[in-house]
Structures are given as structure tokens and as C-alpha cells.
C-alpha positions as CSV (number, residue, x, y, z in Angstrom):
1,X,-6.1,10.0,8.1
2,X,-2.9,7.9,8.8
3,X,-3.7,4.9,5.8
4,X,-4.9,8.3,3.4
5,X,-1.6,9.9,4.0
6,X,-0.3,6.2,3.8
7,X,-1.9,5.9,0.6
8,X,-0.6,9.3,-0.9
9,X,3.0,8.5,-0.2
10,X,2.8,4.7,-2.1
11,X,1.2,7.0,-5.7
12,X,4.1,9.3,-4.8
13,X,6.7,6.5,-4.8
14,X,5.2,4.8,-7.6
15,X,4.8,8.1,-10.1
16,X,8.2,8.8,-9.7
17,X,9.5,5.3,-10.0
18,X,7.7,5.1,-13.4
19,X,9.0,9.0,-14.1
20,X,13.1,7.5,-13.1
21,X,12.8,4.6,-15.6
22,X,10.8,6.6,-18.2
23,X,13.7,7.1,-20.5
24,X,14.5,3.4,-21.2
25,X,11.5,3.2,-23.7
26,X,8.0,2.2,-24.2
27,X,7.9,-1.6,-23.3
28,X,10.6,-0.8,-19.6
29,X,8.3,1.9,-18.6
30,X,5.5,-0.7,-19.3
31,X,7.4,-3.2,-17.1
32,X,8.1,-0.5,-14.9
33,X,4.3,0.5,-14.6
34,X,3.2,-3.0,-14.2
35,X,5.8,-3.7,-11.3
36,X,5.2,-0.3,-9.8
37,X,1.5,-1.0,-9.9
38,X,1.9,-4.9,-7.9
39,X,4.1,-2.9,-5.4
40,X,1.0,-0.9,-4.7
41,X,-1.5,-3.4,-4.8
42,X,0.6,-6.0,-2.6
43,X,1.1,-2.7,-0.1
44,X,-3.0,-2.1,0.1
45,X,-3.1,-5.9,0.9
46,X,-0.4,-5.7,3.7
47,X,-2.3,-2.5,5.2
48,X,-5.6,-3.5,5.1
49,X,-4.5,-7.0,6.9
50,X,-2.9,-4.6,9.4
51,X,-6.5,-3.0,9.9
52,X,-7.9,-6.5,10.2
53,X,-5.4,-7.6,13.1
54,X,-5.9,-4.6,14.4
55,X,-9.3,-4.4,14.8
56,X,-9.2,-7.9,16.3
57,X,-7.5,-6.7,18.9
58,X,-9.4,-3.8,20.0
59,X,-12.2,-6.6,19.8
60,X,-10.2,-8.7,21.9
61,X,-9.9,-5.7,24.6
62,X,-13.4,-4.7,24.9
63,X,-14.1,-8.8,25.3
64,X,-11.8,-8.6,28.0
65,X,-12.7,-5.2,29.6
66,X,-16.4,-6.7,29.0
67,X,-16.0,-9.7,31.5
């Protein structure tokens, strides 16, 4: 639910970037896409090694609680 909502916030951010610098022209609102669109991508690649780390630790914990 929380990387959903997450996830709903960045496309919000990012449509109305593109919708902001939409008046410059074709080949800026290109630029503008393309940047906007990285942004996204390098955010999904910072949550989901979030969700990596932190299902390590919850591995971690049950290893501990475990023993």
C-alpha cells in the first residue's frame, strides 16, 4: 500500500512537471519528458533497494530471534 501510494505521488509529480514546462515547445517538453521519466526510474531504483535492505533486515531478526 505505502510503495502504491508512493508510486502514485512520483506519476503525479512527474505529469505536472511535464504539464508546467509544456508551453516552451515540442523538443523542452521532450527534454522535460525524458528527464521527468529518469527521475521516476532512478526513484523505483532507490525504493526497491530500500525493499531489498529492508528485507535483509527482517531476515537478519528472525536469524537472531531463531538462535
Amino acid at each position: 500500500m505505502k510503495a502504491k501510494m508512493s508510486n502514485d505521488i512520483r506519476q503525479s509529480i512527474v505529469a505536472a512537471t511535464i504539464e508546467k514546462y509544456r508551453h516552451i515547445g515540442d523538443k523542452s517538453d521532450i527534454v522535460v519528458r525524458t528527464y521527468a521519466q529518469k527521475e521516476f526510474e532512478k526513484k523505483n531504483e532507490e525504493q526497491d533497494l530500500m525493499q531489498i535492505l529492508e528485507n535483509k533486515k527482517e531476515e537478519e531478526l528472525i536469524k537472531k530471534e531463531l538462535n
